[in-house]
TIRO-2110 file (N, C-alpha, C; in Angstrom, 1 decimal):
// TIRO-2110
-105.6, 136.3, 291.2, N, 1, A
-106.6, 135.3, 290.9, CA, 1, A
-106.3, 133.9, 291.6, C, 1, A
-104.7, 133.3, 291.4, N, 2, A
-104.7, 132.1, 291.9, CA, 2, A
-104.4, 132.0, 293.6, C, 2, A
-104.3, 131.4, 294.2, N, 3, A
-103.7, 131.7, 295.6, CA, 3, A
-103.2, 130.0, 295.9, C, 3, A
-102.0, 130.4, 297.0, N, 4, A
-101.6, 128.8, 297.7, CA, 4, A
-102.3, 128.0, 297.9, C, 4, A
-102.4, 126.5, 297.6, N, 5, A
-102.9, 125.6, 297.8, CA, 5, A
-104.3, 125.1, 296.4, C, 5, A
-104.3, 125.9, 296.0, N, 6, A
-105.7, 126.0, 294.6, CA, 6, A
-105.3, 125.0, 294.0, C, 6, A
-106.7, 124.4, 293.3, N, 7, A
-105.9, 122.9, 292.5, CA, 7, A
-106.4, 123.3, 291.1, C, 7, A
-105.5, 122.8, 290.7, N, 8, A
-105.8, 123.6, 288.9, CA, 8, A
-105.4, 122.1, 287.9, C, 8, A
-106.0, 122.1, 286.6, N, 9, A
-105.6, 121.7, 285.5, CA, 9, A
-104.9, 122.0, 284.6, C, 9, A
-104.0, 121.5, 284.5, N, 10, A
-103.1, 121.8, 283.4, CA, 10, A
-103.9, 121.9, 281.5, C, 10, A
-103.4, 123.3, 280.9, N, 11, A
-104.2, 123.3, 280.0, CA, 11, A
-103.7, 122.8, 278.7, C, 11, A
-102.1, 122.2, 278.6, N, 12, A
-101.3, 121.6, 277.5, CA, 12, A
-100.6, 120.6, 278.0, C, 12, A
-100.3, 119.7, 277.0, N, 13, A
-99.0, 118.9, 277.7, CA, 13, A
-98.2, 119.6, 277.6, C, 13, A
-96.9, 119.1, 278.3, N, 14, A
-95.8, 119.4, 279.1, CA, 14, A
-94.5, 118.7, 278.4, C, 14, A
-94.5, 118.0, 277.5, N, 15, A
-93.6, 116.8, 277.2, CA, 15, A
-92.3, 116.0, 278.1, C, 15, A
-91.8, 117.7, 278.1, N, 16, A
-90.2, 118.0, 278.8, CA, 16, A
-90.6, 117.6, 280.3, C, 16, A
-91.8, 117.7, 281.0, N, 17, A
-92.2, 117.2, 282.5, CA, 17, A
-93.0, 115.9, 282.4, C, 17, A
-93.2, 115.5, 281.2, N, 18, A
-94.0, 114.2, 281.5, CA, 18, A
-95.5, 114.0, 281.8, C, 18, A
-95.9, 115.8, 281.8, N, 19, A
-97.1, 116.0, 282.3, CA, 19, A
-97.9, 115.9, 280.6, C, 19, A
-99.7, 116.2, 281.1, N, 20, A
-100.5, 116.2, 279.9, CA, 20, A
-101.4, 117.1, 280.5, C, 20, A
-102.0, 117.6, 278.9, N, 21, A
-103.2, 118.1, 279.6, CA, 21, A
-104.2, 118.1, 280.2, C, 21, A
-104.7, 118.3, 281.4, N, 22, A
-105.4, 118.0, 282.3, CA, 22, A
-104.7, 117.5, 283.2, C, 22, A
-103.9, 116.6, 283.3, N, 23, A
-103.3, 116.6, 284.4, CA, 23, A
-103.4, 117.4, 285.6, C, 23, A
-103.7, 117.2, 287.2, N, 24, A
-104.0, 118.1, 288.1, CA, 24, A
-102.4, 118.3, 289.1, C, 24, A
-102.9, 119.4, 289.3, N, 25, A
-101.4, 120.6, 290.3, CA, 25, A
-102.2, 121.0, 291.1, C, 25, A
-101.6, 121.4, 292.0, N, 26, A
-102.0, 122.4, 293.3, CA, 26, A
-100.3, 123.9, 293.3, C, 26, A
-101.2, 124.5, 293.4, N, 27, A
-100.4, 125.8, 293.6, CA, 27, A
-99.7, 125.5, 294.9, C, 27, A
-98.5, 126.1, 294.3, N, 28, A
-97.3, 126.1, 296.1, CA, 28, A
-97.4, 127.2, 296.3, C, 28, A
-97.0, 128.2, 295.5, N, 29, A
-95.9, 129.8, 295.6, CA, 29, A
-96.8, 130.2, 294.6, C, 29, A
-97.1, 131.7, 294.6, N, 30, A
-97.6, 132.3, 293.6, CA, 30, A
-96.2, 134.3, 294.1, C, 30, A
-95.4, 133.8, 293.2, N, 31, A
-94.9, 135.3, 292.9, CA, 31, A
-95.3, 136.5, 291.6, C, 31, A
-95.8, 136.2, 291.5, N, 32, A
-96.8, 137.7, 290.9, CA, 32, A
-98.0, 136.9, 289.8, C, 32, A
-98.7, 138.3, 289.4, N, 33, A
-100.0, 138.0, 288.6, CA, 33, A
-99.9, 137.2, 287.6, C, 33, A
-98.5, 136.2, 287.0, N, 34, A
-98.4, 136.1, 286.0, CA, 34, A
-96.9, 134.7, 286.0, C, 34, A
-96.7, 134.7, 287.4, N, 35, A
-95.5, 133.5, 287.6, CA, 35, A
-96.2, 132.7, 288.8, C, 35, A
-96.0, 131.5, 289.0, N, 36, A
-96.7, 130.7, 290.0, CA, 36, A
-96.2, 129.5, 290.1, C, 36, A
-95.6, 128.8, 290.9, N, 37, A
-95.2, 127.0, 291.5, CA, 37, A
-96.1, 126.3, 291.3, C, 37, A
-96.4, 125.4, 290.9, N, 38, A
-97.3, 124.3, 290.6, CA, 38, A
-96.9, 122.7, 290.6, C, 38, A
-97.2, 122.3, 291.8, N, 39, A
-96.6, 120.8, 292.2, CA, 39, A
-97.6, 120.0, 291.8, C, 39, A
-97.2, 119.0, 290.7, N, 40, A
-98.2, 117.8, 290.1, CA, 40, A
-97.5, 116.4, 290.7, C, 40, A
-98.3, 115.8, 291.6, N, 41, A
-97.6, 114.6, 291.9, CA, 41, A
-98.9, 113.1, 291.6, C, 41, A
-97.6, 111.8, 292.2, N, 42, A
-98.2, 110.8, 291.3, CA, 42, A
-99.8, 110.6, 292.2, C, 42, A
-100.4, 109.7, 292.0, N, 43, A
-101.6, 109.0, 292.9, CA, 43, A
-101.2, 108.7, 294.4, C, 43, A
-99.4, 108.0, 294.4, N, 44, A
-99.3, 107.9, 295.6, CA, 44, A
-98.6, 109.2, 296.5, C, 44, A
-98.9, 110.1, 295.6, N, 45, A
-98.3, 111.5, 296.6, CA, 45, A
-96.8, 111.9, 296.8, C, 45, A
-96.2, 111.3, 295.6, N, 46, A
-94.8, 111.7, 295.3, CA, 46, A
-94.4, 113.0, 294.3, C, 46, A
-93.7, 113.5, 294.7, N, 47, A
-94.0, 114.5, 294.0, CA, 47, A
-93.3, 114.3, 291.9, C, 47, A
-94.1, 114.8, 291.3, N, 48, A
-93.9, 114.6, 289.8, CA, 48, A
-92.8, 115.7, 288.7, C, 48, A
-93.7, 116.9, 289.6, N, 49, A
-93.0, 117.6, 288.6, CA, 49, A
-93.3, 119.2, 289.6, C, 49, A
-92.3, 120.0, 289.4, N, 50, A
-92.5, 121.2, 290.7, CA, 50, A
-92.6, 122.1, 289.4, C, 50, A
-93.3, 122.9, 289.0, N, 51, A
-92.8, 124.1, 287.3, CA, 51, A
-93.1, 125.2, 288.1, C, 51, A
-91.8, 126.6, 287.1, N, 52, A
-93.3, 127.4, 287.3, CA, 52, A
-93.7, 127.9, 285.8, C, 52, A
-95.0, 128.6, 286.4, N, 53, A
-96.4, 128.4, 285.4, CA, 53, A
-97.0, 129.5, 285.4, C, 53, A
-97.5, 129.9, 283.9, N, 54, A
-98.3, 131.1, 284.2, CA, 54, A
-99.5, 130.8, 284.0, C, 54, A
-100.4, 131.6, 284.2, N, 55, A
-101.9, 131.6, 284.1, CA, 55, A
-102.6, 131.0, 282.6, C, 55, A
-101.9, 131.5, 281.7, N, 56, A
-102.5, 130.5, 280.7, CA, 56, A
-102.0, 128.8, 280.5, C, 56, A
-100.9, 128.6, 281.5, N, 57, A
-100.9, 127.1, 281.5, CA, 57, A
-101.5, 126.2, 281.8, C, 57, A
-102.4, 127.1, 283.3, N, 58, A
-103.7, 126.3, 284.1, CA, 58, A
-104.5, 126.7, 283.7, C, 58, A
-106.1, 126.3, 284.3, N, 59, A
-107.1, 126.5, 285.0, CA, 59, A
-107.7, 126.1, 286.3, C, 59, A
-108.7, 126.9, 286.6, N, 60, A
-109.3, 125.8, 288.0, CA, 60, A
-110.0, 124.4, 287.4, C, 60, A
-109.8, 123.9, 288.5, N, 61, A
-110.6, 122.5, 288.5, CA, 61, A
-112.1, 122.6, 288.8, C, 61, A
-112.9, 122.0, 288.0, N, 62, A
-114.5, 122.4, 288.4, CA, 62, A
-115.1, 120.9, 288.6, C, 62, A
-116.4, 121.5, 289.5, N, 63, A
-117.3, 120.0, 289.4, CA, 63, A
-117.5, 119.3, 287.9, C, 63, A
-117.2, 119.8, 287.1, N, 64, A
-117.4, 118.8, 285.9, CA, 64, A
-116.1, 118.0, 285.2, C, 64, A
-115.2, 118.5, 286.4, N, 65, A
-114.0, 117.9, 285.9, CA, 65, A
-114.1, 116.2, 286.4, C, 65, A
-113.5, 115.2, 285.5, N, 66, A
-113.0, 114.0, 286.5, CA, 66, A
-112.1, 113.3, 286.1, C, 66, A
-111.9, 113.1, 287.5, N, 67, A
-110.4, 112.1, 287.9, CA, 67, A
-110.1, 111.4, 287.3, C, 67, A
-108.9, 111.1, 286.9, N, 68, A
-108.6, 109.5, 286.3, CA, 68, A
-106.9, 109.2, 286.3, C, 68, A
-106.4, 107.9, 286.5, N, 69, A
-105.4, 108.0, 286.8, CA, 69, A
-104.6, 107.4, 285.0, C, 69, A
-103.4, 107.7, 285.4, N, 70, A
-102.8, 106.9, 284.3, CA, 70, A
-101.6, 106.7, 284.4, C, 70, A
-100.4, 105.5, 284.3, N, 71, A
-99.2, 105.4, 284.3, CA, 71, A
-98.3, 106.1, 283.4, C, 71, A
-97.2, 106.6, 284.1, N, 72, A
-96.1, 107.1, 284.0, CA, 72, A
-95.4, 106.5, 283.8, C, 72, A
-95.0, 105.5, 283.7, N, 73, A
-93.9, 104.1, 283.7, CA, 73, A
-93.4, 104.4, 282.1, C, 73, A
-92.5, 104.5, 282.0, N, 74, A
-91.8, 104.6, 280.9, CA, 74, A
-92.0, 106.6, 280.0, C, 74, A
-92.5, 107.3, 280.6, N, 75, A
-92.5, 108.4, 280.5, CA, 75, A
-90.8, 109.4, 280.2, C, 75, A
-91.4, 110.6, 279.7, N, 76, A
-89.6, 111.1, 279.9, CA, 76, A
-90.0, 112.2, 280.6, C, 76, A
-89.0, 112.0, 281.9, N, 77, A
-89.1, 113.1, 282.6, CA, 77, A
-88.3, 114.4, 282.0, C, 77, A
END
């Protein structure tokens, strides 16, 4: 289903990564139907958090999705 490069939403927070839900990833690595690399980085393109992830932790991103940014500053990685 997923393939390299796909941009997906995260579908829970993360606590332990600092991430939330919705938060956006792009697929790195996908090693099987059910394990996958998912790089979430900040606005300026640093990288955040590398996990891996299975299919119920994303979804795709759709046109009805939107953007928004939010600070990390004081988060726990």
């Amino acid at each position: 289903m997923y393939k390299p490069l796909d941009t997906v939403a995260l579908t829970h927070d993360l606590p332990h990564a600092g991430l939330r839900s919705g938060d956006i990833g792009a697929i790195v690595e996908v090693f099987a139907a059910d394990a996958m690399d998912v790089e979430f980085v900040t606005a300026a393109g640093r990288t955040r958090a590398l996990l891996t992830l299975q299919p119920q932790d994303i979804r795709p991103v759709g046109d009805h999705d939107q953007l928004a940014v939010r600070s990390t500053a004081g988060a726990r990685r």
